[in-house]
Every structure is written in C-alpha cells, then in structure tokens.
N, C-alpha and C positions, 0 to 999 in steps of 0.2 A: 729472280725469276719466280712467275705465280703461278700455280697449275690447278687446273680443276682433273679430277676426277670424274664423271657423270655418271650416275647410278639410278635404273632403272628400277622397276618391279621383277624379278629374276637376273637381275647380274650379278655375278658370279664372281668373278675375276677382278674387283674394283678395288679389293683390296691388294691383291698381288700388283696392278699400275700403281698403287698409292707406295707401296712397299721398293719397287723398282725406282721408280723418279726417286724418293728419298734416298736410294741408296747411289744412285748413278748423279743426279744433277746437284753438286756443291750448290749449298746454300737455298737453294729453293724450297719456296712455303708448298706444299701440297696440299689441297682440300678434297673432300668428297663433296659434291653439287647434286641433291635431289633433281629429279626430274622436271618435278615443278617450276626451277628456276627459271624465272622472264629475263636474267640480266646477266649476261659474263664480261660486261666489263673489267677491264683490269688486268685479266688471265692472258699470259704469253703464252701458255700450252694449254688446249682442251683434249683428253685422252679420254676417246670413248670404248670401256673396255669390253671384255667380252662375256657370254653367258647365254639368257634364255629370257632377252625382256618380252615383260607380259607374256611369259609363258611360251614365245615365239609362235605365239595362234596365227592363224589366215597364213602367213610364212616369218622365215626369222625379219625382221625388223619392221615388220609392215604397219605394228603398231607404233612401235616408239617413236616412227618417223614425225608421229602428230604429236606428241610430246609438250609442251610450252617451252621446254631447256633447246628444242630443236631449232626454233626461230632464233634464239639468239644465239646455238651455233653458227647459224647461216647467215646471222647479221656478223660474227668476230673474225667468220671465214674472210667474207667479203671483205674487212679491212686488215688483212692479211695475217690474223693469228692464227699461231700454228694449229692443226687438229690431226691428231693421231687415232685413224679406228681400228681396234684389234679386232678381228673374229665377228664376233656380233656386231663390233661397233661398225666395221667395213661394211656388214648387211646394211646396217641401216643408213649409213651415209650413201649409200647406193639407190635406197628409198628413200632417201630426202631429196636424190637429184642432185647432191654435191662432190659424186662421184660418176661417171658412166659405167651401164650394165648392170649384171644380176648376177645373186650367186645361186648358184641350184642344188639339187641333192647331186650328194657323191653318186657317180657312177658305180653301179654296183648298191646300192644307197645303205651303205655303211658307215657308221660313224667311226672317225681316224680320229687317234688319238696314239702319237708316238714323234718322236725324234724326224724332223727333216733337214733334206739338205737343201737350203735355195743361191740360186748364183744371180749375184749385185747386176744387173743389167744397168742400172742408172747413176753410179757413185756421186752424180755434182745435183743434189737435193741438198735441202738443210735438216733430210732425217738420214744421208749414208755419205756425207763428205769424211768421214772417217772409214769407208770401206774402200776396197781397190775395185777398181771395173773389173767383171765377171769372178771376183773371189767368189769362190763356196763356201756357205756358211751354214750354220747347226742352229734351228731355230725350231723348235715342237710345235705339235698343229695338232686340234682338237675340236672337231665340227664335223656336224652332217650334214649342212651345205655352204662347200667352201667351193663348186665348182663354178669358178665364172666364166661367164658368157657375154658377148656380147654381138652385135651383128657385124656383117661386113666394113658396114662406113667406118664405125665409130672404130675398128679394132686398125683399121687403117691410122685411124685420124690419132689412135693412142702410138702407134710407132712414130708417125711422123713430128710428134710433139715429145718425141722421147719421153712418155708416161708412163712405160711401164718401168718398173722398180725393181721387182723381184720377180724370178722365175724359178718353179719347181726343176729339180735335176732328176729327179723322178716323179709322176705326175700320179700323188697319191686319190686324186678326187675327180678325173676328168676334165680339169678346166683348158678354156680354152688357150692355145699353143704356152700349157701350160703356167698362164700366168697365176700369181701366189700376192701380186701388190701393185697399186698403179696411184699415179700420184694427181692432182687435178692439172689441171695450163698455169693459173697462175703458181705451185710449185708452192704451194702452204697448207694442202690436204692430203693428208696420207691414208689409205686403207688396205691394210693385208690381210690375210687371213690368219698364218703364222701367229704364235704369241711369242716377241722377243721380250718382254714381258718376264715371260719363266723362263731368260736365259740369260740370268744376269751374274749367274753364281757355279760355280765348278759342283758344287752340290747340290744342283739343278741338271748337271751334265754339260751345261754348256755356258759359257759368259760371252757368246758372241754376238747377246744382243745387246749388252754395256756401249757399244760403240755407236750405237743408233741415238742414244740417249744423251751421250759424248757430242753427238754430230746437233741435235737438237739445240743444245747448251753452247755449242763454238756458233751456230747462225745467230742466236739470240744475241749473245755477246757482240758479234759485229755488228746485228743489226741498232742495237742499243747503243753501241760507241758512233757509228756514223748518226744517230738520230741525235746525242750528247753533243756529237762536232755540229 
C-alpha cells in the first residue's frame, strides 16, 4: 500500500498522519506530497491532514482548495482512491466540493482542543468495517471551526445515502444534529473533524483510532485480491 501525505503552507499535523499510517498499516511506504504536486498517481491512500493551510486566511480551507495537489485529488477520488481529511483537511475537501457543506466556527467561537467521545453511526465503510455500529469511541478534536452545516436537502440526502460516519455524543462545536464525519456516495472520501490520528497509542490516551487505519488496510487488501483475481 502507497500513501501520500499532502502538506500545505501551515500544516501541522502531516507528520503525526505520516507517523500514524507507519505505525498502524504493515508494510506500507508513506510519503509526504508538497502542495505543488499535478500527479498522485500510484497512491492507495491520500491523507489530508490537519492544521492552518495558508494561514487559514479568507476561511480554513478556502485557499488550499485551488492548490495544483487539489485537482489531482479530485482526479484519484474519482477513480476510486481512498482520501482521508482530518480537521483541516475535511475544511477543505468541503471547498473542493468533494465533500457536501461547511464547517463554521464553534458556537461559542472557542477553540476545542481535548478528548472526545464520537458513536460509529456507519461501521460498513472501508474507513470503520473494524468498528461496531453505534460503538463509542475516544478520538481528540482540536479546531475552531469544526461546526458543520449543511442545509435541509443535502442533510436529508446525507441520511438517506447513509453518509454520515461519525456523530458527536456530546456536541462540542455546534454542528449540525451533531455530525463529527460524513463520508461521500461513492464511499471512498472520508472527512471528520476529530484527529484519529493522535489516537493510535495508549500514551496518546487512546488507540481507538488504530482500527480506522486497520479498516483502511482490510478494503485495500480486498480490494487488491479481487482486482489480482
């Protein structure tokens, strides 16, 4: 398995994804991917992680969306490699359009930074077929706008296509009826806000995001043996 990294002008966290996949996905090469890149060919996993690209000026992702590495996520999405956005990365997959909605500032507009708890709304993805449906899990969260929104149609159209992923059990930011992650139709784009990320290690406080990365690694492999057969 090949991973990109994607790393911005303020991201943050690109080392802790790079650190995470190495430790959780046997055998997999991990790269970090400048911005700049026109081409991710090759890459089973695109992880865009979290932070302050470009500063988060105009709002968080609304530059990096125009990026050059952007178009060729949007070209590896569309032939169905995986992409993972943490935190920042979920802003801006949300300003690329390869995600539905917006994130806004936390209500109250405080930035959270501490321990949460989110419950598995969606376990049959290829980022949580290793969790139970509605298990509570421990996953840290660190943004000041992680609260998303969306309007009526779409928040419809995200139940009825089973999109949403993850929901807060406490609703640290506002968002709407609590969502924390929602995944695209075709079921190869992930973005939460949550960093499972930093919760790969008991000296992290939690390794309950090991299983995410677990679940990445079991689709890859099937996917890989039926495309072998």
């Amino acid at each position: 398995m090949k991973v990109a990294v994607l790393v911005f002008p303020g991201s943050n966290c690109d080392w802790d994804c790079v650190h995470a996949a190495e430790e959780t996905l046997a055998e997999a090469t991990v790269e970090r991917v400048w911005h700049t890149a026109e081409d991710l060919t090759g890459y089973d996993l695109i992880m865009i992680p979290g932070g302050f690209s470009y500063g988060d000026y105009l709002r968080s992702g609304a530059i990096a969306r125009f990026a050059p590495v952007m178009n060729a996520v949007a070209k590896a999405a569309d032939k169905g490699t995986y992409v993972l956005g943490i935190c920042n990365g979920f802003q801006i997959l949300t300003e690329a359009g390869l995600l539905p909605g917006a994130l806004r500032r936390n209500t109250g507009l405080k930035f959270r930074c501490h321990h949460s708890k989110l419950r598995v709304v969606q376990p049959n993805t290829a980022f949580t077929s290793e969790y139970r449906q509605d298990e509570v899990i421990d996953i840290p969260i660190a943004h000041g706008e992680g609260n998303y929104y969306c309007d009526e149609q779409t928040l419809e159209q995200l139940k009825r296509n089973n999109q949403i992923v993850f929901t807060y059990e406490e609703n640290p930011n506002g968002s709407l009826e609590h969502i924390a992650g929602i995944i695209n139709e075709q079921g190869n784009v992930l973005g939460m806000m949550p960093h499972p990320e930093r919760a790969v290690s008991d000296l992290l406080g939690s390794k309950d995001g090991v299983r995410m990365f677990q679940s990445i690694m079991k689709a890859w492999r099937e996917r890989h043996a039926t495309n072998v057969n």
